[in-house]
C-alpha angles and dihedrals in degrees: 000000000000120000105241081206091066107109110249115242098199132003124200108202128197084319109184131178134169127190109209100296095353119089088212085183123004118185100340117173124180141145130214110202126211112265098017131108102229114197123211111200124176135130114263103287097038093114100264108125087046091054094047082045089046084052097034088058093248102114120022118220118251076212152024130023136283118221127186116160084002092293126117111236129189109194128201101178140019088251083065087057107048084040084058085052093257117135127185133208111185133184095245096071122211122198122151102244103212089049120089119252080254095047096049101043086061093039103144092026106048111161119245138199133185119249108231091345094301131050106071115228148157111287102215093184089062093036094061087035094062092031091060094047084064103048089044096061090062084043093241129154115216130140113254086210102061142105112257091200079070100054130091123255084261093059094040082055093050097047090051090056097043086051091060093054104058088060085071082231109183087202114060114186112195115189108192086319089174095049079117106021125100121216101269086057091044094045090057087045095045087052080053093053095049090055097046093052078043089058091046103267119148106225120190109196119196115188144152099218115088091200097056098040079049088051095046123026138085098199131012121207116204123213132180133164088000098301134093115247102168148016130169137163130253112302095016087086143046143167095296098044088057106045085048091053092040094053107021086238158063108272107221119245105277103185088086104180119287125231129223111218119058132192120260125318109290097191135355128193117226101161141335137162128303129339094033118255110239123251103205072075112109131119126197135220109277087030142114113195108191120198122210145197158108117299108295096020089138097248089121095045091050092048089050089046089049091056093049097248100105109044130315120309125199113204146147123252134173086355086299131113114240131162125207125223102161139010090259082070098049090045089049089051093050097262118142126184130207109188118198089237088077087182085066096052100044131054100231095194094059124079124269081262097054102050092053094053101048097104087050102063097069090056110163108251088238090070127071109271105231109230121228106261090044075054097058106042090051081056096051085045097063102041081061094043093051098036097241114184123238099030105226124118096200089057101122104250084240093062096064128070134264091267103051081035079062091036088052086051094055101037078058098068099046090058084055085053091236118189107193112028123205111216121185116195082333091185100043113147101352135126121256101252082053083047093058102038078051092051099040088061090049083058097043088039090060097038092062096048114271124123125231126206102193133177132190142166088219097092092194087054097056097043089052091044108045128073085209125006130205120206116218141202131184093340090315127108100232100183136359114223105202115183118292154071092324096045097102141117089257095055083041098061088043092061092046093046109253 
């Protein structure tokens, strides 16, 4: 239970805001107390993302009043809100690429000394000092001296947080902080966490993942349609609450049963760059082959080689040898790849059309050039298929949300006619309506023939997912789960060692 005499860090009252014809939040009251951890859960287009803006001193409210230390503030800029000791981590990370990690996590603050009493400059003794101090609270090892245009998405997340705590901000915002993490990584942020709410720090935690908010959180806030419709306290809720609350209904169940014999080999791997593909690596048609394993196992880096876009890979395809060089060969082999960055595989400045059709305009002169209007109305038949909100095709990509973005990635490779498609964390930071529509096509997508290779860091999800899994290190597959008695979680983290 939380205690109603803890002092309230922030108060949210009555916010409302509204974007042209969409009430993005209408009425929305909530208080985030000193020394809790306060989950917000929603799908995409909840409200959310307004409501962290509204906080984080990006958008301004047409109504209601924002608290925070019992004061109301009216911020017209972040810089209002980290002065007000807010800070915001949001899941679209932003680190400054040609900076050092301790440069970056000061940014804004960076110590400086004077050079013989006189010539102010950086002091880089203090700056690593200080940089260090930060990582060390999550417990991560980086280099403060280097590049954070070099690190993973992983690291980028890390050194944003730790950014954010070395503001001493008494108000902590984390918006889907373990989208990249595995669990050894969310485990050690979760313990920081835990200290910081013990040392009186609000956090308010945003995530896609129930079990996580369920693992987490003190408190848990519901919105839907821009409106709150639940909270409760830790122990009164539970997965399928939330997804109840979240929805407004019951999800069906999605891990329809699996079957156990599958068409002709649909790709094979022979070779590829280093480290060596496995070749215990093929999927066949009808079948989805998840890999699994801890952050930098290599999963992400196969997938990329196998669509031509990391190095050469030699398979097998259709019984016949090809090697790709470069994604216009996997594409012309009916290969199509979903990364998990879906910023780098969209063009978030072109419509919601033009982004379907792209593999498709470099179409080879050999094959039938598809007119306009056949264009279009391909278009117009897989918004409906997949379900894509709002449906119009000319909606620039960088106006959905993550879970229609995903849903545009997907819907591009079936107007190529791809038959294996490559997905890399699918359901990454999405919520979980858009989880299901993306899980259901995987479904569809099989059972029409087509083969997945599918990776994810979310070990449950691969093992519901796959018809078989292989588990990877370093670039090696270390173990191969087949349907069974042993194919469980528990056989699974074995494998992987721990």
């Amino acid at each position: 239970m939380i205690d109603p005499a803890v002092a309230p860090a922030v108060v949210f009252e009555s916010i409302s805001k509204r974007f042209g014809g969409t009430q993005a939040l209408d009425g929305v009251s909530m208080t985030l107390r000193a020394g809790t951890v306060h989950a917000l859960v929603g799908e995409n287009g909840a409200g959310k993302s307004t409501l962290i803006k509204i906080l984080g001193g990006i958008h301004r409210p047409d109504r209601g009043v924002l608290r925070v230390a019992a004061r109301a503030c009216e911020f017209r800029a972040p810089a209002d809100a980290m002065i007000a000791g807010v800070a915001v981590v949001s899941q679209d990370v932003r680190l400054v690429p040609g900076l050092t990690v301790a440069e970056n996590i000061l940014l804004g603050h960076l110590p400086r000394r004077r050079l013989l009493g006189v010539l102010p400059v950086m002091d880089r003794g203090t700056l690593r000092t200080r940089a260090r101090a930060a990582l060390a609270r999550l417990n991560v090892r980086i280099d403060p001296d280097q590049a954070a245009g070099a690190l993973s998405y992983a690291e980028r997340q890390l050194v944003a947080i730790a950014r954010a705590l070395s503001r001493d901000a008494r108000v902590l915002v984390l918006d889907e902080p373990t989208a990249a993490l595995e669990r050894r990584e969310v485990t050690r942020l979760f313990d920081t966490v835990r200290v910081l709410a013990a040392h009186g720090v609000a956090v308010l935690f945003i995530s896609h993942r129930l079990d996580e908010v369920i693992e987490i959180a003190d408190e848990c806030t519901v919105l839907r349609d821009g409106k709150v419709v639940d909270r409760a306290a830790r122990g009164a809720f539970d997965a399928d609450w939330l997804i109840r609350q979240m929805t407004g209904r019951d999800l069906e169940e999605l891990h329809r049963p699996h079957r156990l014999e599958f068409g002709d080999i649909a790709l094979a791997v022979e070779t590829a760059a280093e480290p060596p593909a496995p070749r215990e690596l093929r999927v066949r048609a009808g079948q989805v082959v998840g890999l699994a394993g801890l952050l930098g196992c290599g999963a992400t880096s196969l997938l990329r080689r196998l669509f031509g876009a990391d190095g050469s890979a030699a398979i097998r395809r259709g019984g016949r040898h090809q090697v790709l060089r470069h994604p216009a060969d996997a594409i012309r082999a009916g290969i199509g790849l979903v990364p998990a960055d879906r910023a780098g595989s969209l063009v978030m400045s072109m419509s919601v059309r033009d982004n379907i059709v792209l593999p498709n305009l470099d179409r080879p002169s050999g094959q039938r050039r598809v007119g306009r209007a056949e264009t279009d109305r391909l278009v117009v038949r897989l918004i409906e298929r997949l379900d894509i909100r709002p449906r119009d095709p000319q909606r620039p990509v960088r106006e959905l949300s993550g879970g229609n973005q995903q849903k545009v990635a997907f819907a591009r490779w079936l107007a190529a006619r791809s038959e294996v498609l490559l997905l890399d964390e699918p359901t990454q930071g999405i919520d979980v309506g858009a989880k299901a529509a993306i899980h259901r096509f995987m479904h569809e997508f099989t059972a029409e023939g087509g083969a997945i290779i599918f990776a994810s860091a979310e070990l449950h999800e691969v093992l519901a997912m796959s018809d078989a899994v292989l588990a990877m290190k370093q670039g090696r597959v270390v173990a191969r789960l087949k349907r069974g008695a042993e194919y469980n979680e528990r056989s699974l983290r074995t494998a992987l060692g721990g």
